[in-house]
N, C-alpha and C positions, 0 to 999 in steps of 0.2 A: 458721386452716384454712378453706378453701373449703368453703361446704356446697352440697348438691344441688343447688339451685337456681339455687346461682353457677355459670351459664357459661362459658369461658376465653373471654378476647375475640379474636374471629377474627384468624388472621394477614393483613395487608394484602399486599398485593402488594410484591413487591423494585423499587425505583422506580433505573433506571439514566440517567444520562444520559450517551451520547457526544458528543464537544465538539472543535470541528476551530476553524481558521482558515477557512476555505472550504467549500462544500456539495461541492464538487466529492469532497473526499476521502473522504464518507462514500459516494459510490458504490463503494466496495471493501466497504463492511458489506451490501451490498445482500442479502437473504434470510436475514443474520442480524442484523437489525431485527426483521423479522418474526416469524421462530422463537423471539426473544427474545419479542415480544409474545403468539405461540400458545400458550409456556409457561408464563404468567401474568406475566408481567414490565409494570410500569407502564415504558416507555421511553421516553424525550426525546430529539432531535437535537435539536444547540445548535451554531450556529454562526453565519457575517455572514446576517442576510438577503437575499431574491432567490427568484426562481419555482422555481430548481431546488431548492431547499429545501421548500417547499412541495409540489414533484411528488413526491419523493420520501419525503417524512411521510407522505403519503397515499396514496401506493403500499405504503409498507410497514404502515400500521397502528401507525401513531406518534406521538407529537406533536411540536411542533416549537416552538424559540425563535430571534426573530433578534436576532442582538447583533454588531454594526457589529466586526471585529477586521480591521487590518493584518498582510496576510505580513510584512511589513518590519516592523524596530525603527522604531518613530516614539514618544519619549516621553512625551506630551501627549495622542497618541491612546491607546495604549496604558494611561495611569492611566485616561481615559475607559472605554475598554473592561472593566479591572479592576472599574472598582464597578459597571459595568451587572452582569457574571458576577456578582458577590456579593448585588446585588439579584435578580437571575434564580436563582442555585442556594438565595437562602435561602428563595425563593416556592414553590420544586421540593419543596426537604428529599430531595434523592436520597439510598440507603445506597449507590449504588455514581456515581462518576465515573471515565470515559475518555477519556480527553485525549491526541490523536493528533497528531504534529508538533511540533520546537520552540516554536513559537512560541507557538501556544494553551495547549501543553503548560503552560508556563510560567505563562500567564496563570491558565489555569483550576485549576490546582494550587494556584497563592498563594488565590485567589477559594474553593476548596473547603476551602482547611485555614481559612480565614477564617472560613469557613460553618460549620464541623462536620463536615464529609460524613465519615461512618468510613472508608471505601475510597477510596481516590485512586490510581488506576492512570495509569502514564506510559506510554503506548504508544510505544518508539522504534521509527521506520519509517526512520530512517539518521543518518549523522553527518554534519550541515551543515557543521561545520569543517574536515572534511578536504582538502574542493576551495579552501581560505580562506588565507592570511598574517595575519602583524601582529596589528594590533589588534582587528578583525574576528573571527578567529581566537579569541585570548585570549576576547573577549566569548561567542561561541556554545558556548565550553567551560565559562567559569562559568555559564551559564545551564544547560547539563545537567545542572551538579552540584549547582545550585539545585533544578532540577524533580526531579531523582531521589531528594532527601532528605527533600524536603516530600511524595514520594509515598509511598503504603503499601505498594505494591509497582510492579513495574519489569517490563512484559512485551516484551521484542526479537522483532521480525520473526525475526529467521536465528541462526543459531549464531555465523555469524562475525560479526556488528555487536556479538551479546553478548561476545565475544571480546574485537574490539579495544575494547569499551567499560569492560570490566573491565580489560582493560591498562593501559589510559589514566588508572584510577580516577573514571573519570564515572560511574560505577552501583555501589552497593552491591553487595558480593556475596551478602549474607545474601538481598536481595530483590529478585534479578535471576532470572530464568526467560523460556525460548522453552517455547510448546506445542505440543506434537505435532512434526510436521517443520520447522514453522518457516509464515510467510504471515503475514498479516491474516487472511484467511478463507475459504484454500483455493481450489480454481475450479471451477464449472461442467460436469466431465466426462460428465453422464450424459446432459444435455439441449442445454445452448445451444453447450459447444466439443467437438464430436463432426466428426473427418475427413470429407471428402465421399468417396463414391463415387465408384469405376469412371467415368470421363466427366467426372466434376463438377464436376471444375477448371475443364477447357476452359469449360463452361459458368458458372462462379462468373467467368472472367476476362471474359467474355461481358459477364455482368450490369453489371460495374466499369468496364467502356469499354473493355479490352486484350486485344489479340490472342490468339484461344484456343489456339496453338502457344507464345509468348511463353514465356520464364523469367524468374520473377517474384521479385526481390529485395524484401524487404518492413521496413519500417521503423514501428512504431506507439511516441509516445511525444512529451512535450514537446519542438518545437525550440528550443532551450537549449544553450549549449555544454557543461554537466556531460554531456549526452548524449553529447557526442562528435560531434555532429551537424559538425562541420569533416573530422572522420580518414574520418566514413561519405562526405562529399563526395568527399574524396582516391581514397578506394577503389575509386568507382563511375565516377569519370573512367578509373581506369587499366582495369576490369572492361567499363564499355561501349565500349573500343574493340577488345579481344577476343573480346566477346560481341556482337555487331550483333542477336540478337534478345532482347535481355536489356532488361525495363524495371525502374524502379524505385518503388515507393510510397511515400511519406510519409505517414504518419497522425497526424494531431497538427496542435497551434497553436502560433506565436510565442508569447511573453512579456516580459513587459518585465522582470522579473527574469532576471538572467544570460543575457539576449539574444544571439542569435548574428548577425553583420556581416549590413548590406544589400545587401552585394557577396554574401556566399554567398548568401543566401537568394534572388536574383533569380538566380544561375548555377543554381540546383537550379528555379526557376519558370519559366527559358527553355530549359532542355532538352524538347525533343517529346518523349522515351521517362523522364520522371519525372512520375510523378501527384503531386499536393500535394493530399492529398484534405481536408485540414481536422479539423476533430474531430466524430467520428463514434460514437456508442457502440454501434453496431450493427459490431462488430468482428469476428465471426463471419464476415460473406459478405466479409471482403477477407483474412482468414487464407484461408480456402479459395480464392485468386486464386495463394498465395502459394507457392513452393518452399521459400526460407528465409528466417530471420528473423533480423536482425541486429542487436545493442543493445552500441554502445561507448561503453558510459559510463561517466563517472569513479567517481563514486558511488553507492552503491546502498543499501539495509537490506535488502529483499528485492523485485526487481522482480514485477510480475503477469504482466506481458507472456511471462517466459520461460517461465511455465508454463501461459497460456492458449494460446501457440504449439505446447506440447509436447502438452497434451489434442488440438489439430487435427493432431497427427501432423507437426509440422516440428520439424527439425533447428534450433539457434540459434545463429550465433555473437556470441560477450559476452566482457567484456570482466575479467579475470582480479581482480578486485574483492569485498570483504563484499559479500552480496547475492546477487551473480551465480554465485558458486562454491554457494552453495547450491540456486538454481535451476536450475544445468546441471553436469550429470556431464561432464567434460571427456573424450573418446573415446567417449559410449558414448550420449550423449543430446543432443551437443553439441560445439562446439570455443570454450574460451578460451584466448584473447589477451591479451597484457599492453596496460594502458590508453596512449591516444596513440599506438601502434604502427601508423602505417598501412600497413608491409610486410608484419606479419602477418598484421595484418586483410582482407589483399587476397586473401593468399595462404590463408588458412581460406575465404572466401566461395568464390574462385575452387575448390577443394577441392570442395564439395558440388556447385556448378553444373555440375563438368564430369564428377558420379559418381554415377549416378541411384542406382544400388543402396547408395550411401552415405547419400546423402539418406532413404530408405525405410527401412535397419535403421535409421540414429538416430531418424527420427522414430518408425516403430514402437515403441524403447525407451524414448522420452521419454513419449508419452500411457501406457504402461504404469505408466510409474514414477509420474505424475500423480495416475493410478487409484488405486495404491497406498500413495500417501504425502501425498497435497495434495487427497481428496476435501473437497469442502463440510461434509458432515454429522458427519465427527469433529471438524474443527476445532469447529464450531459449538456441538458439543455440550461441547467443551472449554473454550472461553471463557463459556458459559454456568454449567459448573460451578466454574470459577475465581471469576465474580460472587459464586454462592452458598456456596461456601467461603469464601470471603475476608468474606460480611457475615455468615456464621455464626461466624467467628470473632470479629469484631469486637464483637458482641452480646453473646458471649460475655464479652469483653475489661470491658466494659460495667459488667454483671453483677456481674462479682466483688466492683468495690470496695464496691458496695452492700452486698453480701449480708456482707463483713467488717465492713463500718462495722457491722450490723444488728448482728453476732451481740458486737461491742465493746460494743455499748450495751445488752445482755442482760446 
């Protein structure tokens, strides 16, 4: 029995770490980094090194490890990577890891059940096999079935990835769950994606270099063909020669995964009325340029893009897919199309462009619904009390056998 003088020893802080392939992808956690850190949370960003890793630790009030991981299967690099993570999480001792993307997924899962970590969460953010064949194929399906049994629990972006991913039996169902509506971590509606004003278009098309009369087709997103970035070219050939004051934006960079030809990408770089603006994370002032927003792409888990377009009050057409079906209400906040389809993807674009008052109720009912179902601070507060359920149970879990073996040896 404890006597007065014995103190309980202070609870230390919940040590989490998130764990990507790329720094890039932790820009969707951005503000719940933070919140994790203001509620006492020791938190780690773990991913390859590089400055944007760095800017971002220190933006959010976090720390940070670099550990070298390939998007791609590379074997060799890959065990390399494995024991750096095993060396890095067992110097951490985190009680919670989150591990977003196949590929990290995978690694940082094997590395954390390695370690001990009690919580191992599998962030699914989509299904890479779906756009795959063959062997390829077969490969990124056993690897989910890998990462989702070695985790402790299984969080899906959207309803429908959780769907087909339980069809499929790639996720447990006992410890498969989406929170709240579904996202990563909700969007921005109260501050950074808020509609312009009366005028403001003209004036935001101003600031981007396009004419402030102009009807502005808008495009943000990796160019890659899962995008669909070939059916959105098809579209805008048959669209601007209907529309003579219609331009088009690009926002986004090549890659050298799942690349799209250097015949398209030089037709879309030599049209005068297509901006290629590059990658930009000030996304705000070229939504506000924007009428509608377009994303035909093959696959998805849960895109951001349709719901940072709907907070700015634009209509989106997408492309009838897990993912997209949960971020656009088809008729009422949006129009989906079935993927590859570039007759109807012409014929939905050309729909909003030529119905302002169409364009206006959708987009009105989209940042509504945004507001309502994809704010920032319930999500945030959700996957924070997901951490702390899940290491309060685990301690729990802990616990027990001790306290049996104790009371066996009484």
């Amino acid at each position: 029995m404890r006597s007065r003088n014995d103190a309980a020893p202070p609870a230390r802080p919940l040590r989490v770490v998130h764990l990507t392939a790329v720094p890039g992808m932790l820009l969707f956690l951005q503000g719940h980094l933070a919140d994790l850190a203001a509620h006492g949370f020791e938190v780690t960003v773990l991913s390859s090194p590089g400055p944007l890793l760095d800017r971002l630790a220190a933006a959010e009030g976090v720390g940070r490890v670099g550990v070298p991981i390939s998007r791609e299967i590379s074997p060799l690099s890959d065990l390399l990577s494995l024991a750096r993570l095993v060396r890095a999480l067992r110097a951490l001792r985190p009680d919670v890891v989150d591990v977003h993307t196949l590929k990290a997924g995978l690694l940082g899962i094997v590395a954390a059940r390695l370690v001990g970590v009690p919580v191992r969460i599998y962030h699914v953010h989509g299904l890479r096999h779906v756009t795959t064949t063959g062997l390829r194929r077969a490969l990124l399906r056993t690897c989910e079935r890998l990462t989702s049994r070695l985790a402790t629990r299984v969080l899906c972006v959207s309803r429908s990835v959780a769907r087909a991913a339980l069809a499929e039996g790639l996720v447990p169902a006992g410890k498969t769950s989406v929170l709240l509506g579904g996202s990563i971590a909700g969007v921005d509606a109260a501050e950074r994606f808020v509609p312009p004003g009366a005028g403001a278009r003209r004036a935001a098309r101003a600031d981007v270099g396009l004419p402030p009369d102009a009807r502005v087709l808008g495009f943000v997103g990796r160019l890659v063909r899962d995008k669909g970035v070939a059916e959105l070219a098809a579209a805008w050939r048959a669209l601007r020669e209907s529309h003579p004051d219609l331009w088009l934006v690009v926002l986004g960079e090549r890659e050298q995964g799942d690349p799209i030809p250097d015949a398209l990408y030089g037709s879309l770089a030599g049209d005068p009325r297509v901006r290629l603006a590059g990658y930009d994370r000030d996304t705000p002032r070229w939504y506000r340029a924007m009428d509608v927003v377009v994303l035909p792409t093959y696959r998805e888990g849960f895109p951001v893009v349709p719901l940072e377009a709907a907070a700015m009050g634009l209509p989106v057409v997408a492309t009838e897919v897990p993912g997209c079906v949960d971020a656009v209400v088809d008729g009422a906040t949006g129009i989906l199309v079935p993927p590859r389809d570039v007759p109807a993807l012409t014929a939905a674009l050309r729909a909003y462009l030529d119905d302002p008052a169409l364009r206006a109720r959708h987009g009105a009912a989209a940042r509504a619904r945004v507001l309502r179902d994809f704010d920032q601070r319930p999500m945030w507060n959700a996957l924070r009390g997901e951490y702390q359920r899940l290491a309060a149970g685990a301690a729990r879990g802990a616990r027990t056998p001790a306290r049996a073996a104790g009371q066996a040896a009484g």
